[in-house]
C-alpha positions as MATLAB code, in Angstrom:
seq = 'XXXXXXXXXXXXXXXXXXXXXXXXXXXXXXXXXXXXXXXXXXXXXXXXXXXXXXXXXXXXXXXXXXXXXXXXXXXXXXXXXXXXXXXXXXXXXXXXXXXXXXXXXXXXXXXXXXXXXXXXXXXXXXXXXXXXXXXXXXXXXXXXXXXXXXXXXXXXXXXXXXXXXXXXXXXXXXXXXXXXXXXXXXXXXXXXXXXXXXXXXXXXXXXXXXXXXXXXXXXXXXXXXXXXXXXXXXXXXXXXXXXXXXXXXXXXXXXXXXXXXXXXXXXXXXXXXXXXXXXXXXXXXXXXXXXXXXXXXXXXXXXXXXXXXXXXXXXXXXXXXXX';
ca = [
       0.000    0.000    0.000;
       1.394    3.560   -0.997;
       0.918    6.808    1.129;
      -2.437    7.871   -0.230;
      -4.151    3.876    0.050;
      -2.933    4.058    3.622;
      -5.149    7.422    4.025;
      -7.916    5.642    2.140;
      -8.276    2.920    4.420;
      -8.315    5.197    6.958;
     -11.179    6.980    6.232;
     -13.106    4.181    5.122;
     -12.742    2.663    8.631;
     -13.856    6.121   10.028;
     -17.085    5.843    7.496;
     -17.821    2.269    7.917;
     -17.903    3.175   11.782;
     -19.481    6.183   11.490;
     -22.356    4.496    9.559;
     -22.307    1.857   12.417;
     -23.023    4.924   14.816;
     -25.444    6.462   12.859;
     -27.906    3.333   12.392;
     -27.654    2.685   16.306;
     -28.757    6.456   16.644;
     -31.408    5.623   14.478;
     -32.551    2.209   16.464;
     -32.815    4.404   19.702;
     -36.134    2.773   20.842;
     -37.980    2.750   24.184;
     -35.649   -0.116   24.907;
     -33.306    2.830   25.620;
     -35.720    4.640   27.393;
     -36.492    1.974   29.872;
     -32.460    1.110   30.547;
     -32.053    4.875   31.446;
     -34.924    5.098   33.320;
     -34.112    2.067   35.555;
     -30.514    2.928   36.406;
     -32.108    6.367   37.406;
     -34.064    4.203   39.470;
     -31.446    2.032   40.889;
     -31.211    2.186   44.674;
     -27.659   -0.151   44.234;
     -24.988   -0.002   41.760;
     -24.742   -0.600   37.972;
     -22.181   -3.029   36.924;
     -20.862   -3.396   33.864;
     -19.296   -6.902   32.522;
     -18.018   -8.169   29.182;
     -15.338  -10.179   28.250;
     -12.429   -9.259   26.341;
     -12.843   -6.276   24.072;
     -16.667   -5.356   25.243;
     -15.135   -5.833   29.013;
     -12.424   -2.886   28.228;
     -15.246   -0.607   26.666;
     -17.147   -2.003   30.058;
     -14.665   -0.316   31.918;
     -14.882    2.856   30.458;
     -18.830    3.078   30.751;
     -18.184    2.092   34.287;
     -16.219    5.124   34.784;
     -17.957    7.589   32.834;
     -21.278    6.636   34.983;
     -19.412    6.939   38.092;
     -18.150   10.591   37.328;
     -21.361   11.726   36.281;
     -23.764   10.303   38.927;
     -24.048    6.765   38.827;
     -22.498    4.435   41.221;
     -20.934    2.071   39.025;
     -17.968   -0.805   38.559;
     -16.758   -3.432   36.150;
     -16.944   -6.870   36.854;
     -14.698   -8.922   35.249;
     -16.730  -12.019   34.295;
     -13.969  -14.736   34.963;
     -13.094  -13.356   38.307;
     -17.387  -13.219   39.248;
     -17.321  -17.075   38.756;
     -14.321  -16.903   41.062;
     -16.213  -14.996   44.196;
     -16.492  -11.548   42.856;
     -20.116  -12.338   42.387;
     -20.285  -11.345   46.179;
     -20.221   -7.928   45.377;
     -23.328   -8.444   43.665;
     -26.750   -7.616   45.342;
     -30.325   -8.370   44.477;
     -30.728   -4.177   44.174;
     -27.814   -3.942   42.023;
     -28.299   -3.806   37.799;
     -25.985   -5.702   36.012;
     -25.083   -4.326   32.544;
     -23.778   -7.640   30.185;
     -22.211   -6.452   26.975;
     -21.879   -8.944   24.431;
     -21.798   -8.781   20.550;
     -22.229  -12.615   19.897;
     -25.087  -12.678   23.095;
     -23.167  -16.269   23.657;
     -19.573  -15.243   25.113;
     -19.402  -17.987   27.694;
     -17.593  -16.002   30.569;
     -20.790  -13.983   30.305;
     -23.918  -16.050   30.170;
     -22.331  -18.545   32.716;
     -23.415  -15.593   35.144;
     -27.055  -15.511   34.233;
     -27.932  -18.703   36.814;
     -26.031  -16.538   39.541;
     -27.618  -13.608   38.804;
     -31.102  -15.160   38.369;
     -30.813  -16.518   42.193;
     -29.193  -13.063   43.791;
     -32.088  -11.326   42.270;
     -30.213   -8.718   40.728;
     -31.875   -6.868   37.680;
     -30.170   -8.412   34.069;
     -30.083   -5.834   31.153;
     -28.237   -7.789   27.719;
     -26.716   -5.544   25.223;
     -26.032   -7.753   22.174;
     -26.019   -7.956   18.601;
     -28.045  -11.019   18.413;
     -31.462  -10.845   19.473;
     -32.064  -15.056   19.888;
     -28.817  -15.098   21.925;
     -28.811  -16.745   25.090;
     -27.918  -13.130   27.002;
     -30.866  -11.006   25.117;
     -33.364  -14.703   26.072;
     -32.121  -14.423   29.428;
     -32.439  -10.736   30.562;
     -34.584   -8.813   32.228;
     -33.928   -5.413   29.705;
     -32.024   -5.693   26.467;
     -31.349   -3.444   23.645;
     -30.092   -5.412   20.306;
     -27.732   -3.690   18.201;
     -28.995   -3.248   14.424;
     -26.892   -4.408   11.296;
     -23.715   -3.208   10.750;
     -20.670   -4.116    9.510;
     -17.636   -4.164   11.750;
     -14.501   -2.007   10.575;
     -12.159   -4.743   10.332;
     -11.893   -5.769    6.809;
     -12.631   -9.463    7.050;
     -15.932   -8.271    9.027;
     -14.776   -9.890   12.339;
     -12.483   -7.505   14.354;
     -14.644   -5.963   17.433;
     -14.195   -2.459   16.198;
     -17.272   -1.127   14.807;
     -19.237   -2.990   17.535;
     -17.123   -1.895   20.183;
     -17.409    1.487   19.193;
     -20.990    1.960   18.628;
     -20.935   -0.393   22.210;
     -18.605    2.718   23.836;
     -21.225    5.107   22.508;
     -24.573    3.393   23.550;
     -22.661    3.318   27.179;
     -22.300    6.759   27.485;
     -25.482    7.819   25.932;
     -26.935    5.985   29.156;
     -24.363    7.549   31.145;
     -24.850   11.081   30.204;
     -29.104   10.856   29.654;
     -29.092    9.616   33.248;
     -26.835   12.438   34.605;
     -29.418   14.756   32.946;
     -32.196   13.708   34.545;
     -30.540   13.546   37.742;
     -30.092   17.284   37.506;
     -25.653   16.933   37.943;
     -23.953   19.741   37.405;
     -20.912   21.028   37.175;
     -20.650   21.563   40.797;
     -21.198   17.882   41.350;
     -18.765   16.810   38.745;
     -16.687   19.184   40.919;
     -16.693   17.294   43.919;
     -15.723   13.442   41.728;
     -13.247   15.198   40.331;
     -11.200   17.134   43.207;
      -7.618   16.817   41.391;
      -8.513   18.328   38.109;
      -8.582   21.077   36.628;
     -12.266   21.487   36.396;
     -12.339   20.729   40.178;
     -10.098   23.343   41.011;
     -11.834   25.451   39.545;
     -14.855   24.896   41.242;
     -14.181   23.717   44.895;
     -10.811   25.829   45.507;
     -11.138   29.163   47.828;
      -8.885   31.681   48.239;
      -8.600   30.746   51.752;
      -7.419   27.274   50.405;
      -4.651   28.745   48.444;
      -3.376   32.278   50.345;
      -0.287   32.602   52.407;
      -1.392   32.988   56.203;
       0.474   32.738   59.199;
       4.102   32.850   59.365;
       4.466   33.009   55.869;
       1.809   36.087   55.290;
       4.515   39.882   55.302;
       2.944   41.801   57.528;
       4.042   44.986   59.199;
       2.438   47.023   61.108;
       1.360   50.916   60.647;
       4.005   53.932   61.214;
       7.014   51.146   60.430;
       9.967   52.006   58.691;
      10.955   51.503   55.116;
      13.821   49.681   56.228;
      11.326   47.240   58.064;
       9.205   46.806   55.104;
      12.165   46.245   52.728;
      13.052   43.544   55.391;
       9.825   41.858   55.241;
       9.338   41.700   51.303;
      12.668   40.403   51.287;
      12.109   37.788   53.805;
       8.641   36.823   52.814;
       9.377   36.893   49.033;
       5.743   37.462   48.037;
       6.546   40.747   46.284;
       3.962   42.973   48.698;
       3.676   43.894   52.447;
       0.857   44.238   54.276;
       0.540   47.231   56.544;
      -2.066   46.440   59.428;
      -2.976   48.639   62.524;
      -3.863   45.872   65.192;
      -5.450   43.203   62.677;
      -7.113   45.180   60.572;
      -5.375   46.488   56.770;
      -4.537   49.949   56.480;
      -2.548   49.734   52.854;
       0.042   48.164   51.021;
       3.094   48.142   49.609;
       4.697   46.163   46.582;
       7.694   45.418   45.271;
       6.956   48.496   41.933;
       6.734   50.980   45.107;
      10.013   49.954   46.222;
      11.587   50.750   43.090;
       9.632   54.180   42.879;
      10.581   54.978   46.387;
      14.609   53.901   45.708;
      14.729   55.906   42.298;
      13.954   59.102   44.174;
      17.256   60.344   46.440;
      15.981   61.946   48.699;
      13.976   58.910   50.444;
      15.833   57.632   53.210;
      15.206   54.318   54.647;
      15.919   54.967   58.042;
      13.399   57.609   58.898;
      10.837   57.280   56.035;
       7.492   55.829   57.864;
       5.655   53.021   55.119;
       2.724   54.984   55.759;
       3.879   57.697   53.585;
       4.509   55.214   50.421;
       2.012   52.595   51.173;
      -1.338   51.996   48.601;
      -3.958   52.584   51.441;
      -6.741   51.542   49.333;
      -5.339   48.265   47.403;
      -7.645   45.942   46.223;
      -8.382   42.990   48.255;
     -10.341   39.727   47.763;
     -11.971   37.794   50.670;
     -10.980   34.371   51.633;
     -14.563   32.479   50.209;
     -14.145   33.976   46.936;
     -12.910   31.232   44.340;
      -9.458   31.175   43.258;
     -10.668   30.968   39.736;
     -12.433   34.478   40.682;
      -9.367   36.035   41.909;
      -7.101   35.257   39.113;
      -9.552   36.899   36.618;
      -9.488   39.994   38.938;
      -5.885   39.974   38.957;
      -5.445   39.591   35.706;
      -7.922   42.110   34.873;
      -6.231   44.797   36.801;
      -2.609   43.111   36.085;
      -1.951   43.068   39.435;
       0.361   40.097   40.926;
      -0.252   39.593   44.420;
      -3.571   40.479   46.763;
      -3.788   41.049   50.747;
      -6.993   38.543   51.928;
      -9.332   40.368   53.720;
     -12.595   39.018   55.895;
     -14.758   42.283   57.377;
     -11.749   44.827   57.209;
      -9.696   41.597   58.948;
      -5.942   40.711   56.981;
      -6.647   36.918   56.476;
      -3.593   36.436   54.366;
      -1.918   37.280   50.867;
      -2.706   35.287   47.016;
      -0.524   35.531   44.696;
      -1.729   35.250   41.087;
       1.579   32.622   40.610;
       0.075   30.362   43.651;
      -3.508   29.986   41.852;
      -1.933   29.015   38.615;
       0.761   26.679   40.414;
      -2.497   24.536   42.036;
      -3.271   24.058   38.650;
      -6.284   26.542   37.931;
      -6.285   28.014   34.775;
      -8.715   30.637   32.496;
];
């Protein structure tokens, strides 16, 4: 095969797949609708099984239904005839994905199932297969041809398999009402998470590490303090509460001019005393589009007039949030 046959059988794999997708879409029935509607329903888990390649797109449904709403795992069919069955209960629905309808890992479970009194649903291509005969729900693929080119490769079955698996996924998550606050909160560690569950407060230097000085300081004290703290700003605070600020651009103006000295020059004479602030419950995600709007690099934390602490736009972007 030259260069431009290799890109030919490309794309005909893409179309032949494509089509595959496009005449499931079309079979859609209220086979579908009743699936959804009873893992809505569920009041246990939704396991998936399938054995070899419909087990590894089994694994991804699994997870997609777990990070959108649906308690869900995969259940390897060899290792369920081994005791994993156990984590099977009579309110649990057990998802069986099988082209043929007659993989033998699979409908070796049916007996099993039948007696724990968990709820069957067969997705197959084959509607006089032993799985579709034996379940409770089914949906039967339509005709299609599979990718491969001697018609027998899963790949336009496992496909169409992958999609039909999230279209239950995703129509469940809708009528569940999750949102992006909930996908939030199942994903903690990415970016989307961060975005939504991360504070200020969660972020900010506090403590030892917030530069604080209080008012009618020295320069020279200041200059100590940004130097120490390395956060490019001081806080200037009378008792607890904020009074102004200064950063590391006033330091330069104040150094250019020669007549500022360091040892008698008070900070309240060069300080910003009414800097922006942000308060600890705002979300990071918030604060970095305020900083960036007014390009400014760090922010004193405020709560009721209260110093709380200091964010730096480089600390929100280091925990990973991003516009």
């Amino acid at each position: 095969m030259n260069e431009t046959d290799i890109i030919a059988e490309g794309r005909k794999l893409f179309d032949t797949e494509i089509r595959a997708l496009e005449i499931t879409r079309n079979a859609l029935d209220e086979n579908f609708i009743k699936i959804v509607n009873l893992i809505v329903n569920c009041k246990g888990k939704v396991i998936i099984t399938g054995m070899g390649k419909p087990g590894h797109i089994g694994t991804k449904i699994s997870a997609t239904m777990s990070s959108l709403g649906t308690p869900s795992f995969f259940l390897h069919p060899a290792e369920a005839q081994h005791g994993d069955l156990g984590m099977v209960r009579d309110d649990d629905i057990v998802i069986a994905i099988s082209f043929s309808g007659e993989s033998e890992e699979v409908t070796k479970l049916i007996p099993s199932l039948k007696i724990i009194g968990a709820t069957l649903v067969g997705i197959s291509g084959n509607p006089k297969s032993t799985l579709i005969q034996n379940s409770d729900y089914s949906f039967v693929f339509p005709p299609f041809r599979e990718a491969c080119a001697m018609n027998l490769a899963p790949t336009s079955s496992t496909t169409v398999a992958l999609a039909f698996g999230d279209a239950l996924a995703v129509c469940a998550s809708k009528i569940y009402g999750f949102n992006e606050e909930n996908f939030a909160l199942f994903h903690p560690a990415g970016s989307l998470g961060k975005k939504l569950l991360y504070t200020v407060g969660d972020i900010m230097h506090k403590g030892e590490e917030n530069p604080v000085i209080h008012s009618g300081a020295l320069l020279r004290d200041a200059i100590l303090v940004m130097s120490k703290k390395a956060l490019g700003i001081v806080n200037i605070v009378d008792g607890n509460k904020l009074k102004g600020v200064f950063t590391d651009g006033d330091l330069r103006r104040a150094l250019s001019n020669e007549k500022i000295d360091v040892y008698t020059v008070t900070i309240n004479s060069l300080m910003s005393s009414q800097p922006f602030t942000v308060e600890s419950k705002v979300l990071a995600v918030e604060a970095l589009k305020k900083m960036k709007d007014k390009n400014i690099s760090a922010l004193p934390v405020v709560d009721d007039g209260i110093l709380q602490g200091t964010i730096r736009i480089n600390d929100i972007i280091s925990a990973g949030i991003v516009l």
